[in-house]
FIDO-567253 format. One line per 8 residues: number of its first residue (from 1); their letters; for each residue x, z, y of C-alpha. Coordinates in steps of 0.05 Angstrom, whole numbers, padded with zeros to 5 digits, always signed. Layout:
BEGIN
NUM> a> X/Z/Y | ...
! end
This chain:
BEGIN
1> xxxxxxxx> +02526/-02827/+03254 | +02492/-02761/+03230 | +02533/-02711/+03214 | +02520/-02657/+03163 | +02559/-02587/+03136 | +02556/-02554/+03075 | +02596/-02489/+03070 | +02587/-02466/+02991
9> xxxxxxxx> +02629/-02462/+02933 | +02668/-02519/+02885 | +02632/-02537/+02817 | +02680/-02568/+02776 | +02631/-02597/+02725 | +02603/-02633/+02793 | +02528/-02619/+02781 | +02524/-02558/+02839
17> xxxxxxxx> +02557/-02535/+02896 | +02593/-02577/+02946 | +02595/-02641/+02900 | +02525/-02645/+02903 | +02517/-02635/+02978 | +02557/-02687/+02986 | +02525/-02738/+02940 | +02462/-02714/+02964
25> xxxxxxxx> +02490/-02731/+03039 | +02519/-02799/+03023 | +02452/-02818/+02988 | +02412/-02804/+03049 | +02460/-02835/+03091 | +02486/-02773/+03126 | +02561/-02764/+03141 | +02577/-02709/+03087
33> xxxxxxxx> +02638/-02645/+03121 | +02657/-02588/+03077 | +02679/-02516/+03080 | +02692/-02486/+03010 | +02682/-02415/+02995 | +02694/-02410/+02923 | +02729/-02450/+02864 | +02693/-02442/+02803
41> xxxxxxxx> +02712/-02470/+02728 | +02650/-02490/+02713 | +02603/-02546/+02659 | +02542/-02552/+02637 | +02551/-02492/+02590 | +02563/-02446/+02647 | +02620/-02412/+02693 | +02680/-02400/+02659
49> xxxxxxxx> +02710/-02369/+02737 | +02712/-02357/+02803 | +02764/-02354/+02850 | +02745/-02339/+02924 | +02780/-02377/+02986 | +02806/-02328/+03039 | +02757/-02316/+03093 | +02815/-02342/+03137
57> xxxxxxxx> +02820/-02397/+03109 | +02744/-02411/+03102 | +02738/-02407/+03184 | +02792/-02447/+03196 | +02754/-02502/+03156 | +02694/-02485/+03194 | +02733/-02488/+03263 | +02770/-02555/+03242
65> xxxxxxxx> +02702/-02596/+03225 | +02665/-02558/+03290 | +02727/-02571/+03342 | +02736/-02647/+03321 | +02680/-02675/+03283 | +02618/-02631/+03308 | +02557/-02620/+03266 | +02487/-02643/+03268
73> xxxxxxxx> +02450/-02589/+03216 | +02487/-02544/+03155 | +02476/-02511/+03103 | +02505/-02458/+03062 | +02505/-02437/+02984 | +02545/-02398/+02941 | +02586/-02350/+02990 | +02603/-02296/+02937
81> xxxxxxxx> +02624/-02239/+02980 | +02601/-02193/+03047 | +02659/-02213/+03086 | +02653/-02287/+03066 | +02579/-02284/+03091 | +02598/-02243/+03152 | +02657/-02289/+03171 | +02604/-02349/+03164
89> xxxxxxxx> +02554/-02322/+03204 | +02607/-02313/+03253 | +02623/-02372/+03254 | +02545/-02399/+03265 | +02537/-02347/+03320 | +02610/-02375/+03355 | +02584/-02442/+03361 | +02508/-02435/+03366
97> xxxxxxxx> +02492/-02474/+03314 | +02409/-02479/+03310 | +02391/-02523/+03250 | +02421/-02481/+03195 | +02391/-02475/+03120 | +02402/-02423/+03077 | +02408/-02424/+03008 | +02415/-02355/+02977
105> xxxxxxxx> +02447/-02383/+02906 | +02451/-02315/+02861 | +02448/-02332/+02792 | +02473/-02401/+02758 | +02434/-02434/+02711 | +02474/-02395/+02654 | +02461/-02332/+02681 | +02523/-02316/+02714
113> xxxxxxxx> +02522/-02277/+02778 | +02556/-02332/+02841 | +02531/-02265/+02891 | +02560/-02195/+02882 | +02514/-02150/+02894 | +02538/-02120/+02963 | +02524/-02186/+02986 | +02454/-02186/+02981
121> xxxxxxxx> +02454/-02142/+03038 | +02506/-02178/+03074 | +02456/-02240/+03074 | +02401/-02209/+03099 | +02436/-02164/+03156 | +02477/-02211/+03178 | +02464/-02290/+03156 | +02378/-02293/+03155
129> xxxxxxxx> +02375/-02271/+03226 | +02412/-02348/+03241 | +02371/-02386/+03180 | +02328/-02447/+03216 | +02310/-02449/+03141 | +02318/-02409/+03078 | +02304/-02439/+03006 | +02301/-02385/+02947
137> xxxxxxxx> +02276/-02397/+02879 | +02227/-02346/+02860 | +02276/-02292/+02825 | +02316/-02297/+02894 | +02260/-02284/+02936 | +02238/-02231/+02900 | +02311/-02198/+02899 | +02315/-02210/+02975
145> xxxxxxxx> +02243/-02182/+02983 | +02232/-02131/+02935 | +02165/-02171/+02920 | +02138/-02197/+02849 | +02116/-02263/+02859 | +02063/-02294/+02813 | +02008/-02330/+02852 | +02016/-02365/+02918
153> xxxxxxxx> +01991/-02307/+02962 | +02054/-02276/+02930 | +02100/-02324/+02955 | +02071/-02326/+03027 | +02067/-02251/+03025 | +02145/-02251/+03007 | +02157/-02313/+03061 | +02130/-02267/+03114
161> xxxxxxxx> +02178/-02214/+03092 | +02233/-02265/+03099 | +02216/-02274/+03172 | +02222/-02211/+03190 | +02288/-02222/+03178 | +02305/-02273/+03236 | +02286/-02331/+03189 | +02237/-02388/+03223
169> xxxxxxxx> +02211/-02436/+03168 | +02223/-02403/+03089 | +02212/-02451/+03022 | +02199/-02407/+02959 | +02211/-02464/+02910 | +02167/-02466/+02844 | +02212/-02484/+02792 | +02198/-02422/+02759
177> xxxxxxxx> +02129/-02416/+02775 | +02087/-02398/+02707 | +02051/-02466/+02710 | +02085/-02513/+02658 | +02052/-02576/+02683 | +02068/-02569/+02751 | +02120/-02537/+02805 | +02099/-02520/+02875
185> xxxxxxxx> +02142/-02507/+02929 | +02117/-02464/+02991 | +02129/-02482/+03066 | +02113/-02415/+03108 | +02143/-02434/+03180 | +02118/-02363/+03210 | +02040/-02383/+03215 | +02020/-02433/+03173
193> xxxxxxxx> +02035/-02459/+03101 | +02038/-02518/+03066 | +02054/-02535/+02989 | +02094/-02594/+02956 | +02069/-02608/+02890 | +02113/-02649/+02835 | +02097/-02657/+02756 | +02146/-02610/+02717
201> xxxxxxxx> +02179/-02657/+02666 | +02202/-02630/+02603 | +02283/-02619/+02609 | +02339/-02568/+02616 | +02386/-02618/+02659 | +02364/-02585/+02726 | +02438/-02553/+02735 | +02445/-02556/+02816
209> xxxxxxxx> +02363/-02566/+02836 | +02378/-02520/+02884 | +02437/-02546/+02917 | +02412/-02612/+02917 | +02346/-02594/+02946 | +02376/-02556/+03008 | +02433/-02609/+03023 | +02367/-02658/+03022
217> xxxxxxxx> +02335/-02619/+03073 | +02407/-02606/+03117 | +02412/-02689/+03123 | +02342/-02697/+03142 | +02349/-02644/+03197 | +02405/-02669/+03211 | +02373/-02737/+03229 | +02332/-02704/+03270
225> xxxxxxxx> +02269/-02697/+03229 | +02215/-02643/+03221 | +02217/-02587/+03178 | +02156/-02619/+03148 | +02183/-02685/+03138 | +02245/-02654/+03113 | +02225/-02624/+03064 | +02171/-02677/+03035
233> xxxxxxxx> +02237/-02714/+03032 | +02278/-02665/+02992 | +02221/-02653/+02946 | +02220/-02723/+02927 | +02289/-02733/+02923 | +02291/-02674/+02871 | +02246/-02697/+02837 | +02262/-02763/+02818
241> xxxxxxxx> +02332/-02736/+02810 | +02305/-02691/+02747 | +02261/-02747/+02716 | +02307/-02798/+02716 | +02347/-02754/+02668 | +02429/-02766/+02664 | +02435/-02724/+02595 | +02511/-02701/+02609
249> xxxxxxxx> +02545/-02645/+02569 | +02515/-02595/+02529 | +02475/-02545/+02565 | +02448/-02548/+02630 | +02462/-02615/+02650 | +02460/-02650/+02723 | +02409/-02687/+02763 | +02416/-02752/+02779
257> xxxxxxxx> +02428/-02761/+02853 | +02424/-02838/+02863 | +02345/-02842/+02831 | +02314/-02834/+02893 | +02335/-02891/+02927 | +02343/-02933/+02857 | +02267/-02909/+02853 | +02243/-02913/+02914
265> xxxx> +02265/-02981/+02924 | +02288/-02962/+02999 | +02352/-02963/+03043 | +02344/-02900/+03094
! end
């Protein structure tokens, strides 16, 4: 039984955060652990509020799944504060945990800030150096990087900054890439690149893409697979879970996690 860890933040409208690491694990038949950071009120119309867990009580979820259950890969999302992210990384570093994927969730799709602003520095001082991984949209990588990103040799330039940090393999996602046919994602694992290329369908229900696309990769390292394989995994799990559109609430609605197996026809 694999075992995977997401450390992030509650969604209470169930589209983002640690819901949809978890239904993201389950679907790809990973055993799903959690370590909240954050409770947010939250829908498809935005966040209504945030309430940060303790960073006590965040490690003692982290020690609690590490000490009995052990973990296989992680991942982490929303962590909202520099001592949340410090106490994390911590917490990596304590049990030399290898297979870790970032991803450095900023802004929800409603435009509300999930990172203060100290943070940003927090994550790359003291969480990058541990990221096996890291998974920014293209506004994120440019805030981490200081880069403008508009063609590809933008987003390898601004990969390469990345690993400077510490990081070994960086995905710059293309979901807001200025092609409206298509959206190409960037693999940069320190000397070579590679791109994943999906159709760009025509909806706003892509409320926890992110989320969902990380936790895919965190199961599939978690099974032992490639970075490659990975993340041609993720990529079509995302991307069936956008076109086979759910069409819940009012604004920016959810994927649907269950299309890629319904689609693909397949029991991993």
């Amino acid at each position: 039984m694999f075992k995977a860890l997401t450390i992030a933040g509650s969604d209470s409208g169930g589209g983002a955060g640690i819901q949809a690491d978890l239904k993201t694990f389950q679907e790809l038949e990973v055993f799903g652990m959690t370590a909240i950071t954050a409770v947010t009120a939250q829908n498809t119309l935005g966040v209504h509020g945030v309430q940060a867990i303790p960073k006590e009580m965040i490690a003692s979820q982290i020690d609690s799944v590490a000490l009995d259950l052990g973990v296989d890969a992680l991942k982490t999302g929303m962590l909202f504060s520099a001592e949340i992210i410090e106490t994390v990384a911590e917490k990596i570093r304590q049990y030399g945990w290898k297979k870790v994927v970032v991803d450095p969730v900023m802004i929800a799709k409603g435009g509300a800030p999930l990172l203060q602003q100290e943070a940003i520095i927090a994550v790359k001082e003291f969480l990058l150096p541990y990221a096996y991984i890291i998974t920014p949209n293209i506004p994120e990588a440019e805030e981490l990087t200081g880069i403008t990103i508009q063609t590809e040799a933008d987003k390898i330039e601004a990969a390469k900054e990345l690993i400077r940090f510490g990081v070994k393999n960086v995905i710059i996602k293309g979901g807001h890439d200025q092609d409206t046919n298509k959206s190409i994602d960037l693999l940069f694992d320190g000397k070579d690149s590679y791109t994943f290329t999906s159709h760009r369908f025509p909806t706003k229900n892509t409320h926890g893409t992110g989320c969902t696309f990380s936790a895919a990769i965190t199961a599939s390292l978690a099974k032992g697979l490639s970075v490659y394989d990975a993340v041609s995994i993720a990529k079509s799990f995302i991307t069936a879970a956008i076109e086979e559109d759910l069409e819940l609430g009012s604004g920016h609605g959810p994927t649907n996690h269950w299309a890629y197996k319904r689609k693909a026809g397949i029991r991993l």
